[in-house]
C-alpha positions, 0 to 999 in steps of 0.5 A, a space after each residue: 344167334 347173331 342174326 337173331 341179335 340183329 333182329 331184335 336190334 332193328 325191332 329196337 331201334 323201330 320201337 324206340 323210333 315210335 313210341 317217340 311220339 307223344 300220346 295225345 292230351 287228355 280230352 273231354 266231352 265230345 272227342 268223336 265227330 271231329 274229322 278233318 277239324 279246323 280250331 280256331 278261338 274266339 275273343 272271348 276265350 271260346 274254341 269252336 272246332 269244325 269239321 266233316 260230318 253234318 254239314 259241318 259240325 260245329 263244337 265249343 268248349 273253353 279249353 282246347 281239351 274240353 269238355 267240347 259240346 256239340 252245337 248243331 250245323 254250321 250250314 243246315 241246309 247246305 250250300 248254294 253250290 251246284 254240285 253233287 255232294 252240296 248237301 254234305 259238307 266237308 273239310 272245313 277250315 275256318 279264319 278271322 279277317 278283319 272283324 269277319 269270320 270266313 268258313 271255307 268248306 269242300 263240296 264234291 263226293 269221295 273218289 271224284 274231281 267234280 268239287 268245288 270249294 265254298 265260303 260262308 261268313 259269320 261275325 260270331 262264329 255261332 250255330 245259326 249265325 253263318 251266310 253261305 257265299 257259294 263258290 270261291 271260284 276254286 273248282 275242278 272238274 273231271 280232266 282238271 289239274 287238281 281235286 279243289 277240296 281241303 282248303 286253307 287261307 293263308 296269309 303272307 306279306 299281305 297277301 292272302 292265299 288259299 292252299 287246297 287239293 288232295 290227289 290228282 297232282 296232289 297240293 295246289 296255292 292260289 291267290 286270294 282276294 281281300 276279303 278272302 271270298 274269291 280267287 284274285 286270279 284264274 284259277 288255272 293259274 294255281 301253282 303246284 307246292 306238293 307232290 307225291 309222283 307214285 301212285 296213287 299220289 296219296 297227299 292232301 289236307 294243306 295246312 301253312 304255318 309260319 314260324 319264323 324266317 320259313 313257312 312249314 307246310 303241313 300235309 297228310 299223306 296215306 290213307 284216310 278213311 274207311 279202316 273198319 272195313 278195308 284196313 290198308 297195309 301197314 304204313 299206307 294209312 294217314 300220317 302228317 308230315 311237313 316241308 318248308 321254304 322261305 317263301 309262301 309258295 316255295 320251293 318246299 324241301 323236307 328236313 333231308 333236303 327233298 323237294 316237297 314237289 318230289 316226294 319229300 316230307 319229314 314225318 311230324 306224326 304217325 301211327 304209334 301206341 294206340 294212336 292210328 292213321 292221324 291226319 287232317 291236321 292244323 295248329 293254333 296257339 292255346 294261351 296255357 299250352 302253347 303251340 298245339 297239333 290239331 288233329 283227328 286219329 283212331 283209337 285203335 281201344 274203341 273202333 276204327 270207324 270214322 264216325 269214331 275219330 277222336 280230337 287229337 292235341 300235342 304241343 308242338 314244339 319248333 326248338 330245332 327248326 323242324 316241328 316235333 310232338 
């Protein structure tokens, strides 16, 4: 009997532990096609939302909730880029420097460290509107110390920078020039600001934010894709966590202490209720929300297949120090 009790105790205390975790907002309109998004919010009040799939599918809608409208491709035809994989977009992430719109997106195939990292620029954000730069010079090849996809441009005491890669060595930092079209240094000179040393090194999706005195760098870690066909063991699939530091390039620790170079990573979200394997994750200040986590996730209702990931919205909320949903 008292191990029963017991039993039903810890249950307890996980499902508390869990359900947490906030359901995400309400989202209208197109809610699929959103792996991997990068949000932003043009001047005039309009989201536009990338991400992988289609050479780069571009979506607006003048809530952060919808209703999203499909837009067509950001880059049609591709990019300039000489590597397997230039005719398939993917990982976009997108900012404003200057009056200048900058799109950053990975070309590469899955499983390889043949990648490289590109940028298109646009005054407006439109479909039809953006010029493919090829190449930042963040590139990888088989034997290279990192994977150069997942990018995001940062930008920190007036520098700017670029965080990128996903397995082999895990998360990468690397200056940028200004405007942020090239690497301002070898890119073999990029330092490393996260790493998980257990195999298979399960870490990508960088994502920098500053709040306050510290810089959070978000991460996700597991399993991303595929579920509809090799469902990995509970806990293995994507989840966001988060370190921080008081420096842009570190050194990162979690809320425990740990070294974001050692493992460490406070969990921000992860599989709950009908939510499952959320992940490539961002954040953007919304003028009626607030701070939000953007991300994409399976509704384990509907299907578990990429082309069913949905736009996932919380706000995030920074009052003890650390971001929680």
């Amino acid at each position: 009997m008292h191990s029963a009790f017991m039993t039903f105790l810890i249950l307890a205390v996980i499902s508390v532990t869990v359900d947490a975790y906030s359901k995400p907002l309400s989202c209208n309109g197109i809610c699929i096609n959103a792996h991997d998004p990068s949000v932003i919010r043009r001047d005039d009040g309009m989201y536009f939302r990338f991400s992988t799939g289609g050479n780069i599918a571009v979506h607006t809608a003048q809530s952060i909730q919808g209703p999203w409208i499909y837009n067509g491709a950001a880059l049609p035809d591709g990019s300039k880029i000489n590597k397997t994989g230039s005719r398939d977009l993917w990982a976009p992430d997108v900012a404003k420097f200057g009056s200048t719109y900058y799109l950053y997106y990975s070309v590469g195939t899955f499983g390889s460290q043949d990648s490289a990292i590109g940028v298109a620029t646009s005054t407006t954000l439109d479909v039809n509107s953006w010029t493919d730069l090829g190449s930042t010079g963040i590139e990888s090849v088989v034997g290279s110390k990192f994977n150069a996809i997942d990018s995001n441009l940062q930008s920190a005491d007036g520098k700017l920078y670029m965080n990128f890669g996903s397995f082999w060595s895990d998360l990468f930092q690397v200056e940028m020039t200004a405007p942020p079209t090239m690497i301002a240094e070898a890119v073999a000179s990029a330092i490393q600001i996260a790493f998980v040393p257990t195999p298979p090194q399960a870490q990508e999706a960088a994502f920098g934010y500053q709040y306050g005195s510290h810089y959070y760098l978000f991460f996700s870690v597991g399993r991303c894709c595929t579920y509809d066909v090799d469902k990995p063991a509970t806990t293995d699939e994507y989840k966001i966590q988060v370190c921080r530091s008081t420096s842009v390039s570190g050194p990162f620790v979690d809320k425990n202490g740990k070294s974001c170079l050692q493992g460490g990573g406070t969990t921000v979200l992860e599989s709950h209720d009908w939510v499952y394997g959320p992940g490539g994750q961002g954040i953007i200040s919304d003028p009626e929300l607030g701070l939000v986590l953007y991300y994409h996730y399976v509704d384990t209702r509907i299907g578990y297949s990429d082309a069913q990931k949905q736009f996932g919205v919380n706000q995030l909320n920074f009052s003890s120090g650390w971001p929680c949903v």
